[in-house]
N, C-alpha and C positions, 0 to 999 in steps of 0.2 A: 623566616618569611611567612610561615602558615600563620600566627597569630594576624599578622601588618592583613592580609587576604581574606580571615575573619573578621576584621572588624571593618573593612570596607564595605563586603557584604551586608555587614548590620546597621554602615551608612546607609547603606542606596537600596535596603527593601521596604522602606517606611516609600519611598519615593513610588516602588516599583508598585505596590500593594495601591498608592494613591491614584497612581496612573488605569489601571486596571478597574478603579471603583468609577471613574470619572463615565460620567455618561455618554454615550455615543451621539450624535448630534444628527435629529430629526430632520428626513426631508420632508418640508412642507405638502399638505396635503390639499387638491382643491374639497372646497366648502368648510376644513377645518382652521385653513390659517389662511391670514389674509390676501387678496388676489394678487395683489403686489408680490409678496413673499412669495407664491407659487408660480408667479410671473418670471420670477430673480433667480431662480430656483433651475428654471431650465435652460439645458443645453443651446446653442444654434442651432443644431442640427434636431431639439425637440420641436423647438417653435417653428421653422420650416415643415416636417411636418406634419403639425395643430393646420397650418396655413394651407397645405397641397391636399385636395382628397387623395383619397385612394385607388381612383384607376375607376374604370369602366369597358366593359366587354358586349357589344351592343351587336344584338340577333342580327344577321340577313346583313351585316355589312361586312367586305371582305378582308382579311388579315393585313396587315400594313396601311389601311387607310386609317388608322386611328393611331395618334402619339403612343409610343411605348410607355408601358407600366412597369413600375417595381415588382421584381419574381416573388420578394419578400412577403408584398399586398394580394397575392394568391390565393385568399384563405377562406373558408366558407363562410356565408354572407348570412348574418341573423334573420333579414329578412331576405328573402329568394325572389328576385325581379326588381326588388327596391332598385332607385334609379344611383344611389350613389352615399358613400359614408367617408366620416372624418377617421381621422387617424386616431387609434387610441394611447396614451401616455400611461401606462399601469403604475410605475413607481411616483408619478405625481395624483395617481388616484384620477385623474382624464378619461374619461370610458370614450368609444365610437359613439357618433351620431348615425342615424338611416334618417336617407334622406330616402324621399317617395315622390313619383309624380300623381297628380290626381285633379285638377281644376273640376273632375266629373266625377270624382270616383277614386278609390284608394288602387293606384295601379300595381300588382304585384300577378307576382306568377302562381294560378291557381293551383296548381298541382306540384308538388316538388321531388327531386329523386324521384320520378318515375310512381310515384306512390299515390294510387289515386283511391285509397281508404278514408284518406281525408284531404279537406279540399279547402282552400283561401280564398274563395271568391269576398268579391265587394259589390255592395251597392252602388251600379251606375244612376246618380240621379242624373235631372235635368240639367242639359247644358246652360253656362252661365247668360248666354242671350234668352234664351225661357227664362231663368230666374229675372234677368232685369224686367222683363217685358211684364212683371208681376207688379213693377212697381213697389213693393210692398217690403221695406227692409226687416220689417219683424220675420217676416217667411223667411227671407235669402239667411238670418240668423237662425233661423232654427232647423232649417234643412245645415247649416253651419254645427249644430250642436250634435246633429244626429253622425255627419259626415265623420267632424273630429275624434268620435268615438271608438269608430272602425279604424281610425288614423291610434290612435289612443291601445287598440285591442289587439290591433296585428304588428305594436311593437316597433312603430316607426315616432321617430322626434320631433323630425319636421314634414309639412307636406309641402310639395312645390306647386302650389296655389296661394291666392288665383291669379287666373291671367288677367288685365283690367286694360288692356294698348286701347288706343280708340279704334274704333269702327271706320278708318277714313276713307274706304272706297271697298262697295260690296262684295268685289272677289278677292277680299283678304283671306287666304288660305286657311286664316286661324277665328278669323272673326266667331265661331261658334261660343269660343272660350272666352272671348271676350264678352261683354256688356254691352255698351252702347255707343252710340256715335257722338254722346254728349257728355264731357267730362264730371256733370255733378251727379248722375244718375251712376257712372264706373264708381268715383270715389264712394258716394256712400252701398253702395252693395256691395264693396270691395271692403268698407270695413264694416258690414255688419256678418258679409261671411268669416274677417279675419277673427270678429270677438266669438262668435259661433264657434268655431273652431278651437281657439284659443281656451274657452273654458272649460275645456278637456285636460289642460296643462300640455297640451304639445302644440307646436310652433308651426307659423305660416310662413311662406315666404312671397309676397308679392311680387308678378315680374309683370312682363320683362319692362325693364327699367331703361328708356323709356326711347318712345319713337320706334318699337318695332313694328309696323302697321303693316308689312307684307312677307311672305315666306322669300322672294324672287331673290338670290345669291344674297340671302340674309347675311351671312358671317362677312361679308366683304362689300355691304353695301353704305355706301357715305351721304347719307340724311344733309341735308341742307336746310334749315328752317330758320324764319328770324326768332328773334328773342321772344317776340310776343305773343306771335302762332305756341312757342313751346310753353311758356307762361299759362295761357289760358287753356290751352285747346291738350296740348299733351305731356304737360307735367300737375296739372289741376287733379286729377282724379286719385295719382300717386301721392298730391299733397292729403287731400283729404283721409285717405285711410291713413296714412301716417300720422296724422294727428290726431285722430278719433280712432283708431284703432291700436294703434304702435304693433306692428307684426312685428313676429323676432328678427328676423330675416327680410332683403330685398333680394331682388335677382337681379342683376344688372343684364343688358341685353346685347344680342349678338354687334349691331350694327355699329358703324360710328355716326355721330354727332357734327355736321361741322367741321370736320374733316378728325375728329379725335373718337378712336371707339370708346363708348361709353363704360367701358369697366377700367379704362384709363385715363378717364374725365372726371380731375380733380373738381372741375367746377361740378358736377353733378353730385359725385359721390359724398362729398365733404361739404363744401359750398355752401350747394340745394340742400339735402338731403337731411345733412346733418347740424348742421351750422344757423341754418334758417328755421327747418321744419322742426326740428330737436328728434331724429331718430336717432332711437337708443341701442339697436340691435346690431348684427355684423352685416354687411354684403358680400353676397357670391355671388361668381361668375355664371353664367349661362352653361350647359357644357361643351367644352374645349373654347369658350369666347377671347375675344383679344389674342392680340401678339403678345405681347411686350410683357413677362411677370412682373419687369423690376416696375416700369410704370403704374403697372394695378395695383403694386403694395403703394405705391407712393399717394394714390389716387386715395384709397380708401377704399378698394376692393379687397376686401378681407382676407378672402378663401377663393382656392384656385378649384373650381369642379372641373369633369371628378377628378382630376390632377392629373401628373402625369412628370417624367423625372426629367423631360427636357426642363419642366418650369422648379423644380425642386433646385437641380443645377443650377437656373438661372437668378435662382432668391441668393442663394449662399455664396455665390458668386459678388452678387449684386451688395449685400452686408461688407464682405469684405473688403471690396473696392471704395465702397464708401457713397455707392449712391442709393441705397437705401441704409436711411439711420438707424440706430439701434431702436432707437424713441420710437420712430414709425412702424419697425416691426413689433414691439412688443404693442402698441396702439390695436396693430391688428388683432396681436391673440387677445388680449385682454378681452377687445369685443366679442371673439367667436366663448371663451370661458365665460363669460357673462352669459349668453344663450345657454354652454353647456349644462351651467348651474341649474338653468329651470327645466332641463330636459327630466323625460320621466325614464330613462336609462338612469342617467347620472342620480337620480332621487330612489331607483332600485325598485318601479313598479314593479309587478307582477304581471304582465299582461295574458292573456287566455285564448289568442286565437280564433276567439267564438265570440263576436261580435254580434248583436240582438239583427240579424237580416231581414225577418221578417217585419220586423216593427220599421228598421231601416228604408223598407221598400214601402210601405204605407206613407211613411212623410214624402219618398220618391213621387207616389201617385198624386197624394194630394198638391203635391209644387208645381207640378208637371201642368193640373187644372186651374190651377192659379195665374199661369203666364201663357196661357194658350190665346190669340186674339182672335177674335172674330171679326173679319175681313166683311164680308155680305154675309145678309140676310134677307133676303126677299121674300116678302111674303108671308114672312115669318116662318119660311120652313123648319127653320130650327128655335125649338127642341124637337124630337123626333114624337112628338106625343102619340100620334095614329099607328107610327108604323110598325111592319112586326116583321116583315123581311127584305134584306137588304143585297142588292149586287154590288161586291167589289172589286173594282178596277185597278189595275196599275199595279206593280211589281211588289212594291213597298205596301202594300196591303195586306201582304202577306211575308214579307220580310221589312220590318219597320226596320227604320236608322236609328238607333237610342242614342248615340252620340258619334262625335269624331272620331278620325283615326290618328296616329300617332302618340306625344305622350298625353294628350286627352283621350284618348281610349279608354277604355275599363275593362276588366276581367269578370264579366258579370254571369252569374249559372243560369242566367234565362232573362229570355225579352221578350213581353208580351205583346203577339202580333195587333193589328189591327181586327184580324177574324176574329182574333181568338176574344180579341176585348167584345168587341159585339157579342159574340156567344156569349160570353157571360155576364153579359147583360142583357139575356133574356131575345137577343134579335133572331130571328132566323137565319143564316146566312147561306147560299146557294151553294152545295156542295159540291157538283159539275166544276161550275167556274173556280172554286176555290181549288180544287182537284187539279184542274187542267193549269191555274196556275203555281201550282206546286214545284208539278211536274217538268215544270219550263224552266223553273229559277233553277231548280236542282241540276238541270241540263248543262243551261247556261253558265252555270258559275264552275259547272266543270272542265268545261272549254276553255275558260277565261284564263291566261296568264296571269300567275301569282305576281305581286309588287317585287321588286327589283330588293327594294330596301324593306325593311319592317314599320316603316312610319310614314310611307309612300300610302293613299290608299286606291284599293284597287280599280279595274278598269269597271266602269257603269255598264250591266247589263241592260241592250235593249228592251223597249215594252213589248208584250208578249204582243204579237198579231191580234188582231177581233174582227171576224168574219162575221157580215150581214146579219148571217141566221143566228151568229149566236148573241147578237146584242138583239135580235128582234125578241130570239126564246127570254131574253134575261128581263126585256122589259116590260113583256108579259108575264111572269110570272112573279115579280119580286116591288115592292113597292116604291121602292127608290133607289137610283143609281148614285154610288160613290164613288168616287174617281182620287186615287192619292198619287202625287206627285214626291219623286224623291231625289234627295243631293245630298252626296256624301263628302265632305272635306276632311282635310286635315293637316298635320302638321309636314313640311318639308314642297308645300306648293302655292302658289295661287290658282283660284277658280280662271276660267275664259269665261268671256262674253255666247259667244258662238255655243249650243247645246250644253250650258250650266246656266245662266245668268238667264239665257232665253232657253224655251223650251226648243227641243228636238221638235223634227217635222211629224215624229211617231206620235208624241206626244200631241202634239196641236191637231192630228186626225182621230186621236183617239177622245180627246176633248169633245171635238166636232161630231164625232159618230155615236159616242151615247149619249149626250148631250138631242141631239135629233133623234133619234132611237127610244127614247124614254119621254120625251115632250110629244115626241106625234102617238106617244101611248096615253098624255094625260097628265105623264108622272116626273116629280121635281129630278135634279142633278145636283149634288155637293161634289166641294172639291178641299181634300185636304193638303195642304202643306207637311209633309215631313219632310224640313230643311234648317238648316244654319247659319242661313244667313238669306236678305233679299233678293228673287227672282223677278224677273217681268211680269206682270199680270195685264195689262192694259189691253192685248191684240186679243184676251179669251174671255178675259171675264164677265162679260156680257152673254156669253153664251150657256151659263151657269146660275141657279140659282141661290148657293150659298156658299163662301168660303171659310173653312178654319183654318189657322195656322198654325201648326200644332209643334211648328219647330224640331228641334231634337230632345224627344222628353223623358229618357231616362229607360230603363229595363218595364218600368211598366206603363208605357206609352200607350199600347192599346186599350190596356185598362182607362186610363183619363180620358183618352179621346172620346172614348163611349161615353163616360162620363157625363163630359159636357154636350156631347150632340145627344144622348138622352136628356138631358136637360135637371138630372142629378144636381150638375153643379151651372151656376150662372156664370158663362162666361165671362171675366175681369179684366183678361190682359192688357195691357196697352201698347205699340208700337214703341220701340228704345233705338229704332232705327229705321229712315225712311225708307221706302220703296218708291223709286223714281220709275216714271212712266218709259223712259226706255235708258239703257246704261250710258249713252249721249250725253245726259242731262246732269252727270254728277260731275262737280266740280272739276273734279282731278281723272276723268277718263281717259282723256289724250296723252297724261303720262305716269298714270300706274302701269306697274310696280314702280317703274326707274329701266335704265339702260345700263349695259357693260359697256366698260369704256372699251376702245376701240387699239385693240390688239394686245390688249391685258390679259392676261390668261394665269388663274392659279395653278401652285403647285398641286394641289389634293382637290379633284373634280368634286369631293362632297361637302367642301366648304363654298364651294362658288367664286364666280369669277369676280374680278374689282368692278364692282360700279356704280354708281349713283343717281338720286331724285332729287328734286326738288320742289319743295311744298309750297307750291304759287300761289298753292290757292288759302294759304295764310290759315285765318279765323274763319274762314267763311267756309266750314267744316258740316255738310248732313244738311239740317234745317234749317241754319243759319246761313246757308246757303240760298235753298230755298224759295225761305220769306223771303229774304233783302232784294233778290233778283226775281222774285215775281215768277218762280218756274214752277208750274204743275207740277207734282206730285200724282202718284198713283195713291198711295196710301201715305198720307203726312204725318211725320214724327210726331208721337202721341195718341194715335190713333185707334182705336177698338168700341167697339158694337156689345151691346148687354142685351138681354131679354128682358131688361124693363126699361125703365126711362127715370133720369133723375135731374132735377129741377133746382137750380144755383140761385138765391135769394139773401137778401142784407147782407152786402158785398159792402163792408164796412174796411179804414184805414181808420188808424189813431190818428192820424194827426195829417195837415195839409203841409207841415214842414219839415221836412227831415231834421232829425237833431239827437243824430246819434245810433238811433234806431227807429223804425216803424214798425205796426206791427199789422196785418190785414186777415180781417176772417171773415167767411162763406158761411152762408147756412145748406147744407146738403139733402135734399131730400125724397125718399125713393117715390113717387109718382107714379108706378108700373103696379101691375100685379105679382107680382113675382121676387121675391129675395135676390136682395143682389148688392154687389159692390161696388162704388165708384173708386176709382182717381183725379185727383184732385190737381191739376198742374195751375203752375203761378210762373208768369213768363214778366221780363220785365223790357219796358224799353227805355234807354237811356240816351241822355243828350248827346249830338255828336261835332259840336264844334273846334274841340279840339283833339279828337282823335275820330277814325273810321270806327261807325256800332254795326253789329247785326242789325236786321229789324226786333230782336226781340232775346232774349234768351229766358232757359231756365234758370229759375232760381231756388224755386223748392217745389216737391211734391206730396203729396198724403193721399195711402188707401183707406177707404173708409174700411167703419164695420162693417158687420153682413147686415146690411138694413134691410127689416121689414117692409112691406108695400104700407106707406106712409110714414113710415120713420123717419126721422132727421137726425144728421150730427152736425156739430159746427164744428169745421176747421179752421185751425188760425196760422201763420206763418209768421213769421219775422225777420225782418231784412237791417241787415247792418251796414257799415259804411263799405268792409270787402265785398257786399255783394251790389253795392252801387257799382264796386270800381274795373277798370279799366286800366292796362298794363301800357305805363308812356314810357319807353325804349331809350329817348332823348333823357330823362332823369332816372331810370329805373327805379318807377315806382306806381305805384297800383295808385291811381286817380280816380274817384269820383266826380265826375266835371257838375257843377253848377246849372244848376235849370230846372226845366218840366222832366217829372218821370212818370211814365205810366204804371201802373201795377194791374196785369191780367190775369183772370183765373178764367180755365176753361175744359175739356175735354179733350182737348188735344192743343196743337200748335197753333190750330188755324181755327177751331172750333172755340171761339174767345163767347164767355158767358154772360163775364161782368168785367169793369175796368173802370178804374178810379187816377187820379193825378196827383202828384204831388210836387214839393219844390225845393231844392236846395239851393239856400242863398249861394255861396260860392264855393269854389272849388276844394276838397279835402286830398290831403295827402294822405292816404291809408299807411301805406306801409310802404319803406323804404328798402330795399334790397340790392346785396351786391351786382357787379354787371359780369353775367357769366353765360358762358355757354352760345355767346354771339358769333356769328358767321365772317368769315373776313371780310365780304362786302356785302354791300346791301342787297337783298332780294326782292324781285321785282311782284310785287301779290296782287291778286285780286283786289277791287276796292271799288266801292259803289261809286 
């Protein structure tokens, strides 16, 4: 038998020896093999997931009101405060994404482990309503180049900016992060901050996607708008950076649409978004957005932030059963792998912590002077050229507001006051009063109840009292009285009407008392805005001789301010949002936010209760409002004051026929004494026989250079058949109707310089699109 034993052995070792040589069979790797293959490659249970973030643990809210997390997802966080990361897949070569919130600023936590040797602050710059108000998309990119790099240095992938909702009614809790009330002024600063950003190699994510226009039970509130309102008015500004910019990322937004929340709104997310516009990136959810997981996969919401294992359960769940297809989950990860590829984790940067701050906070300053508007000037009080010592008033004169609170906040190592910026600019400023108000704020803010939540922001300290004697001592001794007014927003509220929107009764005596106190001395009264959005001015401002707007401008806001009321810099800015003469007057007063339905009540107090709005008031949105109805304004969209004056000449069109395109250019020319900048707006008015027009809209705008006292530039524009046309609901499709057009360029909305006409023989089809995202019946709107 031994031989029969040996020679079967020396059968089967040639076998055994081939077996043993054969190579072991590679798992694909991302960026080595191809996406498909590393698509195919992975488990269900990897691609679920790729798809759930990782959890979230968020300061000042109490244990159980937030979805349970994986015990697994426990694990210390590369960056410390980032708002949220993907899941990492190690054996397919998948690294984590950090995600960061920042529309203002890269938000992280300055200090970590207790360890305050070294510190992570970020540059707060100017909030996004200062950058628009700048007009100027070269700036909003390069303050984008500087931003991205902090985004870039502290080791995050993507940032969660910007915000760009419209402006639709002035006590939008968010409205700071936002742009403007005008959807082509959001789209393009929306994508010149997203290329800004982007040429860092780390990713944007623009949100919220779309119709979130107030905090009031955001997560459970049901938007009602027709097709057209959302076409022009609040999906325009999202098309625009999508196509001119391509961020990696959208955010889809808390609310729903029409009765469908948006992160489960195949017509949006796929439809609109992708199908139409060609975005090529992934979409996330909002955090904790939408009910339904299996829905959002099915929609084209990518990625669940920051996740959570009820929705983990309910994907693997949902595969199995059969109503999410195999197809549509791997659809999803392919998209979010496609982002991961360009992340600068997955490419193995190096990052260093130590992002250039100070250079950071010089482009802060210089933006901050760029979008500041000059409301009055009487007199010419301003530039401050005589004076040499200044009283200042008001709270925020000595505690500026550099930005929101919530996740637009910033974690910045210093804010330069208002005193402090006059000091060093050489002003005197009364040390008594600065003293005495120190002392007050320091008081007061110790009394004050802390926010309930961490994104709540806190309760408004009163203005300090001003007795007789001490506005009589200040107006004797100091050359001019400055008065700042202040409003803090942010995330997780809406402003009121009552003591936000109007001034407190403290505030309107305190106006009233230096303002008399300083005039029966001889001597002028400014008043500054540090705010986020539009206030009353109508019942005071007569009582003052100059206003600036100084918005919310970043860590060094009191540096610019000086700035420009030294006369440093020419103030430029332009209004991106009207100021209505009393809050009556805006369209949608009588029913912003919306209403809770009526014995609905949520499970979880901090998602908010069920309920809903209705956008009546259509297109006729800010100025377009406005114009068409003929309603004073306080300060009209596009609005702002120079220290020189500039002079609109050979106000030329190519052609009296439209045919395809036109093209229309100004000559520009400074007039004044003094260096300064224009903007240039071009409004158009279009025929209205077969659909309702505004009176006018924008259609493009240009900052000039810094022109010299007699310089000129020529601007030119060009208008194509989408920006003739008009969204008809009955064929969905963007129309340019047949007739007279006018083309205006002017200084503002209403301040029209030059205007020409022209004709289009008959009616063009622009562009043909799906019918999506329509209401089940018809909405009853505004219409002239």
């Amino acid at each position: 038998m031994k031989p029969i034993k040996v020679l079967c052995m020396a059968l089967l070792l040639p076998a055994m020896l081939s077996a043993q040589k054969k190579p072991v069979t590679k798992v694909p790797q991302l960026g080595k093999s191809p996406l498909k293959d590393v698509v195919a490659a992975m488990t269900l249970a990897e691609k679920v997931r790729l798809i759930v973030g990782m959890g979230f643990n968020i300061e000042g809210i109490p244990p159980g009101m937030l979805p349970p997390m994986d015990p697994a997802d426990n694990i210390a966080e590369k960056v410390v405060g980032a708002a949220g990361r993907s899941h990492a897949i190690p054996r397919l070569g998948i690294p984590t994404l950090t995600l960061s919130d920042g529309p203002a600023g890269v938000r992280i936590n300055p200090i970590r482990h207790k360890d305050s040797t070294k510190t992570y602050y970020a540059t707060a710059f100017p909030v996004g309503t200062l950058l628009a108000s700048s007009w100027d998309t070269a700036l909003v990119k390069r303050v984008g180049v500087a931003f991205g790099h902090e985004v870039l240095e502290y080791g995050i992938d993507i940032l969660l900016a910007p915000g760009m909702n419209i402006q639709r009614n002035p006590l939008g809790g968010r409205n700071f992060e936002y742009y403007s009330e005008d959807p082509i002024i959001a789209g393009n600063m929306a994508a010149s901050f997203v290329k800004g950003i982007q040429s860092n190699g780390v990713g944007t994510s623009i949100k919220h996607f779309a119709a979130n226009n107030a905090e009031f039970n955001r997560m459970n509130l049901n938007t009602f708008i027709s097709e057209r309102a959302l076409r022009e008015i609040y999906l325009k500004g999202f098309e625009i950076a999508v196509k001119k910019a391509q961020p990696w990322t959208v955010m889809s937004s808390y609310n729903l649409i029409n009765g469908t929340y948006t992160s489960e709104s195949k017509d949006l997310l796929t439809t609109v978004l992708r199908n139409e516009w060609g975005f090529k990136g992934y979409v996330m959810t909002d955090w904790f957005g939408g009910k339904n997981a299996v829905a959002q996969m099915n929609a084209g919401n990518d990625q669940l932030m920051p996740g959570t294992t009820i929705q983990t359960k309910e994907i693997l769940e949902g595969v199995k059963s059969g109503k999410i297809s195999m197809a549509q989950l791997d659809k999803n990860v392919t998209n979010i792998l496609n982002i991961i590829l360009k992340s600068p984790t997955f490419k193995g940067y190096k990052y260093n912590d130590k992002p250039d701050l100070k250079a950071d906070a010089r482009v802060s300053r210089m933006a901050a002077t760029e979008g500041m508007v000059l409301l009055k000037n009487d007199d010419n009080v301003l530039p401050l050229n005589s004076t040499k010592s200044v009283a200042l008033f008001g709270n925020t004169s000595y505690d500026l507001i550099a930005g929101g609170t919530g996740s637009g906040d910033v974690n910045k190592a210093y804010v330069i006051s208002i005193d402090k910026g006059f000091a060093n600019a050489g002003y005197k400023v009364d040390a008594s009063l600065s003293g005495a108000y120190k002392a007050y704020i320091t008081d007061q803010k110790a009394k004050r109840p802390k926010p309930k939540m961490m994104f709540l922001a806190p309760e408004p300290i009163g203005e300090m009292p001003l007795s007789a004697d001490l506005l009589k001592e200040q107006a004797n001794k100091s050359d001019i009285g400055i008065i700042t007014i202040g409003r803090l927003a942010g995330e997780g509220g809406d402003r009121k009407e009552a003591d936000d929107f109007n001034l407190t009764a403290v505030e309107q005596a305190m106006i009233s008392d230096v303002s008399k106190a300083f005039h029966d001395n001889g001597k002028k009264v400014l008043v500054v805005l540090n705010i986020g959005g539009p206030i009353e001015t109508a019942s005071w401002r007569d009582k003052v001789d100059g206003i600036l707007l100084a918005w919310d401008p970043g860590l060094e806001g009191g540096n610019a301010i000086a700035d420009v009321m030294s006369g440093k810099v020419n103030p430029s800015g332009k209004l991106a949002a009207t100021f209505p003469m009393a809050y009556a007057d805006v369209p949608n007063a009588k029913t912003f936010p919306g209403k809770e339905l009526p014995g609905a009540k949520s499970a979880n107090p901090l998602m908010g209760n069920p309920a809903e709005v209705t956008y009546d008031d259509g297109i006729y949105v800010g100025y377009r409002y406005f114009n068409t109805f003929n309603v004073k304004p306080a300060y009209e969209f596009g609005y702002g004051l120079s220290y020189t004056k500039f002079d609109y000449s050979n106000f030329k069109l190519s052609s009296k026929t439209f045919a395809g395109k036109i093209t229309a250019s100004v000559l520009i020319t400074n007039k004044g004494k003094t260096a300064g900048k224009e903007v240039v707006e071009l409004y158009l008015s279009a025929p209205s026989k077969m659909l309702n027009k505004p009176e006018s809209e924008l259609k493009g705008f240009f900052k000039t250079n810094l022109l010299k006292p007699g310089e000129a530039q020529l601007v030119t524009f060009v208008l194509t058949g989408y920006d003739l046309a008009s969204f008809n609901t009955a064929t969905e499709t963007w129309v340019a109707e047949s007739g007279d057009y006018k083309v205006k360029v002017g200084s503002s909305s209403l301040d029209i310089k030059k205007s020409e006409k022209f004709k289009l023989d008959k009616n063009i089809n622009v562009l043909k699109v799906h019918k999506a995202l329509a209401p089940a019946s018809e909405i009853k709107e505004l219409a002239k």
